[in-house]
C-alpha positions in Angstrom: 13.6 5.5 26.1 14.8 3.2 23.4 18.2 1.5 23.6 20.6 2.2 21.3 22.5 -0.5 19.9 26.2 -1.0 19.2 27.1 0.9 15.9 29.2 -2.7 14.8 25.0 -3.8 14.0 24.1 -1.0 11.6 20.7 0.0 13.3 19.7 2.9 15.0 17.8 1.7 17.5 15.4 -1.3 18.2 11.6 -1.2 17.2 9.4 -1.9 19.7 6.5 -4.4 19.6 3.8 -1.8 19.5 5.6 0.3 16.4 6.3 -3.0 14.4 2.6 -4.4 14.9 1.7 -0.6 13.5 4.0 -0.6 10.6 2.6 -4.2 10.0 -0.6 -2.7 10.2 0.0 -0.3 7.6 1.1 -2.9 5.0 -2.0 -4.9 6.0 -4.5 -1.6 5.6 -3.0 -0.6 1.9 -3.1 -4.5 1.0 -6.7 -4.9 2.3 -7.9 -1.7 0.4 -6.5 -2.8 -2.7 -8.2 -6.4 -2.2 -11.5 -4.5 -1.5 -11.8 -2.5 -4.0 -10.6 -4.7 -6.9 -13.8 -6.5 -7.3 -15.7 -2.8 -7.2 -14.1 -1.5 -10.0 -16.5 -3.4 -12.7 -19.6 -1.7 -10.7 -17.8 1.8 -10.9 -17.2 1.4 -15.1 -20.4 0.8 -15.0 -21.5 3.6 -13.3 -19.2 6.1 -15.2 -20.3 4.4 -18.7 -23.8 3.0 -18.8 -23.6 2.3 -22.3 -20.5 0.0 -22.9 -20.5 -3.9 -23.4 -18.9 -6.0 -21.4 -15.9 -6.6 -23.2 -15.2 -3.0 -23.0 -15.3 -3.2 -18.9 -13.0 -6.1 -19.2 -10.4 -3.9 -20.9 -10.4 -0.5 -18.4 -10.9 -3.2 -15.6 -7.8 -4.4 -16.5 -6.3 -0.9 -17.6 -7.2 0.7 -14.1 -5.3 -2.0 -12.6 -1.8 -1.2 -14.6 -2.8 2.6 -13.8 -2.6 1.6 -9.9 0.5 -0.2 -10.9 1.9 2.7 -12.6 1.8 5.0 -10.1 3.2 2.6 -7.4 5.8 2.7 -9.8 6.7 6.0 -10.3 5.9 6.4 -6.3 8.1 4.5 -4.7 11.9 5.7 -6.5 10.4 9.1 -5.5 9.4 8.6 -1.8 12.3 6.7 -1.2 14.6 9.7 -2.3 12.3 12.0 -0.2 12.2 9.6 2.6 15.7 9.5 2.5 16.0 13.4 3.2 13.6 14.4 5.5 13.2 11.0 7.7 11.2 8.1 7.3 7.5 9.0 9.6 6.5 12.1 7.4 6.3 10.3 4.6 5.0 7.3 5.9 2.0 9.6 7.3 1.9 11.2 3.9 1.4 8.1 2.2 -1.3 7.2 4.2 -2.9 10.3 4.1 -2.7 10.6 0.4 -4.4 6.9 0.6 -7.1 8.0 2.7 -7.9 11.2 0.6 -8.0 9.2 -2.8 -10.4 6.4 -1.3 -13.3 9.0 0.1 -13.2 10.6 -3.3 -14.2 6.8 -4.9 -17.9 7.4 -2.8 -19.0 9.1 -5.9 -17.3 7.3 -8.7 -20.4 8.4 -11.4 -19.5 11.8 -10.4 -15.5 11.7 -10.9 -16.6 10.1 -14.8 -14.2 7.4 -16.6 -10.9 9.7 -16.4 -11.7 10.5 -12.8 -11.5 6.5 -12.2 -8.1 6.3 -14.2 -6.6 10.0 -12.0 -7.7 7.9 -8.7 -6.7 4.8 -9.0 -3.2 6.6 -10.3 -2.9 8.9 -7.1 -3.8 6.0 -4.6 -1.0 3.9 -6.0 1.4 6.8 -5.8 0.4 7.2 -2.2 0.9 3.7 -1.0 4.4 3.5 -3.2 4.9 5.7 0.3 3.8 3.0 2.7 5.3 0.1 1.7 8.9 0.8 0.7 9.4 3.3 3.7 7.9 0.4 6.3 10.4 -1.9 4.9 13.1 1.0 4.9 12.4 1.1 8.7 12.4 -2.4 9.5 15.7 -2.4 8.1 16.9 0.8 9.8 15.6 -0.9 13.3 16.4 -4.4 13.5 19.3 -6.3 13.8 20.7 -7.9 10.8 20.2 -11.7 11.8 16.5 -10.9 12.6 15.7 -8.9 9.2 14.9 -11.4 7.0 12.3 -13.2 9.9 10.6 -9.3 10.0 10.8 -9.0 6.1 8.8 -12.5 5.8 6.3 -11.6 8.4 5.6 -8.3 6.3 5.3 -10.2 3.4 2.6 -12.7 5.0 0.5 -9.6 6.6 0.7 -8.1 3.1 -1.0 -11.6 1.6 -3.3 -11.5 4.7 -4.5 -8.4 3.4 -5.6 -9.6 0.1 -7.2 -12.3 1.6 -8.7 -10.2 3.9 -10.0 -7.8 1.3 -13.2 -9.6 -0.3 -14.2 -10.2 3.5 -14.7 -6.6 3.9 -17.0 -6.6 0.8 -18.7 -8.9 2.5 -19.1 -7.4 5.4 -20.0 -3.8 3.7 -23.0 -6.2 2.1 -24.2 -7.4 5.1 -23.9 -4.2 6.9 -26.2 -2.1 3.6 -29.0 -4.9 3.9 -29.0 -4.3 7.7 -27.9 -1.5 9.9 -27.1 1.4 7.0 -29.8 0.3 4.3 -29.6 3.5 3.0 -25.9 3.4 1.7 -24.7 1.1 -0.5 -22.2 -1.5 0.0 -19.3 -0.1 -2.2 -19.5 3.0 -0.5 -19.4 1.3 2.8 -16.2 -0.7 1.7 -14.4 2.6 0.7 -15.2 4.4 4.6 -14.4 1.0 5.9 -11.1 1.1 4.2 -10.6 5.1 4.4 -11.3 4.5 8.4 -8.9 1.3 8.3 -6.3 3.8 6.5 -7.4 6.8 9.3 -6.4 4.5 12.1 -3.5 3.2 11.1 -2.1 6.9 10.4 -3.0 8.0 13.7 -1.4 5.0 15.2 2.4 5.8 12.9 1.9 9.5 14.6 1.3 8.4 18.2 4.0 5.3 18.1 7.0 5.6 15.8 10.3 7.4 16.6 11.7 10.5 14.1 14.1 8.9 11.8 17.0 11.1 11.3 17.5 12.4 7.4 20.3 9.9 5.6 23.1 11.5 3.7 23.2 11.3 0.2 26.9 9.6 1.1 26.5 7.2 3.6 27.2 3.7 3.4 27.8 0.8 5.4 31.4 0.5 4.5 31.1 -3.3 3.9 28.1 -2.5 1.3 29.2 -2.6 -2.1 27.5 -2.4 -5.8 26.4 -5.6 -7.3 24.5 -4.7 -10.5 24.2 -8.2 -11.7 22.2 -9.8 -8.6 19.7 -6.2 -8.5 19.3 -7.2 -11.6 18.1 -10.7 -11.6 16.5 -9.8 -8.4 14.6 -7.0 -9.9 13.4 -9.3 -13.1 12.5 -11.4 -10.4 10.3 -9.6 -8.8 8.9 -8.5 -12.3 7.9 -11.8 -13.2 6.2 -12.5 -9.7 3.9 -10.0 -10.3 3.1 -10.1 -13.6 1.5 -13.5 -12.4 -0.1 -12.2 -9.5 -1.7 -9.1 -11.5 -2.4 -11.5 -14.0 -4.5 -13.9 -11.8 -6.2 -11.1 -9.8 -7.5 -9.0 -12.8 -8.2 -12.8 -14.5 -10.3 -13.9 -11.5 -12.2 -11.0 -11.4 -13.5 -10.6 -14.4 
């Protein structure tokens, strides 16, 4: 049974190892997949439109890319509202789930056609705007305040370890199609890997992480208050970071 610790530290009750190295997991899964597959998506345009120059991949290479953004966008106000009602874990599986289902339809891009690409991409982001906003919701929920910004750093090192990680698997899916599954090619083998990857990680949320209870709309720390100027600058902050990163990734690619 998990102790419960005093109400004066704001937490419901203290993560174990095994459920932080899962929630970990699940931020390293969704940042591997999208490390994986970036480097596919000039193969898949190529699939869906045989006929198109280069320069034209370039520009849905880098469209599909703010279409994945997009839906993280839209994703994550909305799962966090959700999350906020009906506990944390359901949506957390949800998101992965909803990860896992857009990836297996990506084994036959040609079939799914140029809009089909664009729909994907979209849904996958909306899906892991689930994951990663309700892991760091938890961590909060579960840790004491003086240990929440060590936690918050470690996710945010798995989550770089994942795109590093990424172009391994694709490396990995190669070596596996010239060897032991010849037959299937080596994008499709990076989408099971990362659809099993995703699989895994759901299964391990189910069997290890506690019900969250549902959050009223009304309740607040009492010593919480608004400060619209710093969400601000934090929030332009953040903008700025990742326009670079998006920047560089799509950049480097191509």
């Amino acid at each position: 049974m998990q102790d419960q610790l005093p109400e004066t530290s704001n937490v419901q009750g203290e993560l174990g190892r095994m459920q932080l190295a899962w929630l970990a997991a699940a931020i390293l899964v969704v940042s591997t997949g999208y490390g994986a597959l970036m480097p596919l998506l000039p193969t898949w345009l190529a699939l869906a439109r045989p006929d198109a120059a280069a320069s034209d991949i370039a520009d849905h290479v880098g469209f599909i890319t703010g279409v994945y953004a997009f839906g993280v966008l839209m994703g994550a106000p909305f799962w966090g509202l959700v999350s906020d009602r009906v506990g944390r874990k359901p949506i957390l599986i949800m998101g992965l789930a909803g990860y896992v289902a857009s990836l297996l339809l990506l084994l036959a891009p040609s079939l799914a056609g140029l809009s089909g690409l664009y729909a994907l991409r979209c849904t996958s982001g909306f899906f892991v705007a689930a994951v990663i906003p309700v892991v760091s919701a938890l961590i909060a929920e579960h840790t004491r305040p003086w240990q929440r910004a060590r936690r918050f750093a470690w996710l945010g090192a798995v989550s770089l370890i994942g795109f590093l990680f990424g172009p391994w698997l694709n490396a990995a899916a190669d070596w596996i199609s010239q060897g032991a599954l010849r037959g299937i090619s080596a994008p499709q083998i990076v989408v099971v890997l990362s659809a099993l990857l995703g699989a895994a990680t759901m299964a391990g949320q189910i069997w290890t992480l506690p019900h969250s209870p549902k959050t009223p709309p009304s309740s607040r720390p009492e010593h919480v208050s608004d400060k619209a100027e710093g969400f601000a600058a934090l929030c332009g902050l953040d903008t700025l970071v990742m326009f670079a990163l998006s920047g560089f990734e799509v950049g480097i690619m191509l």
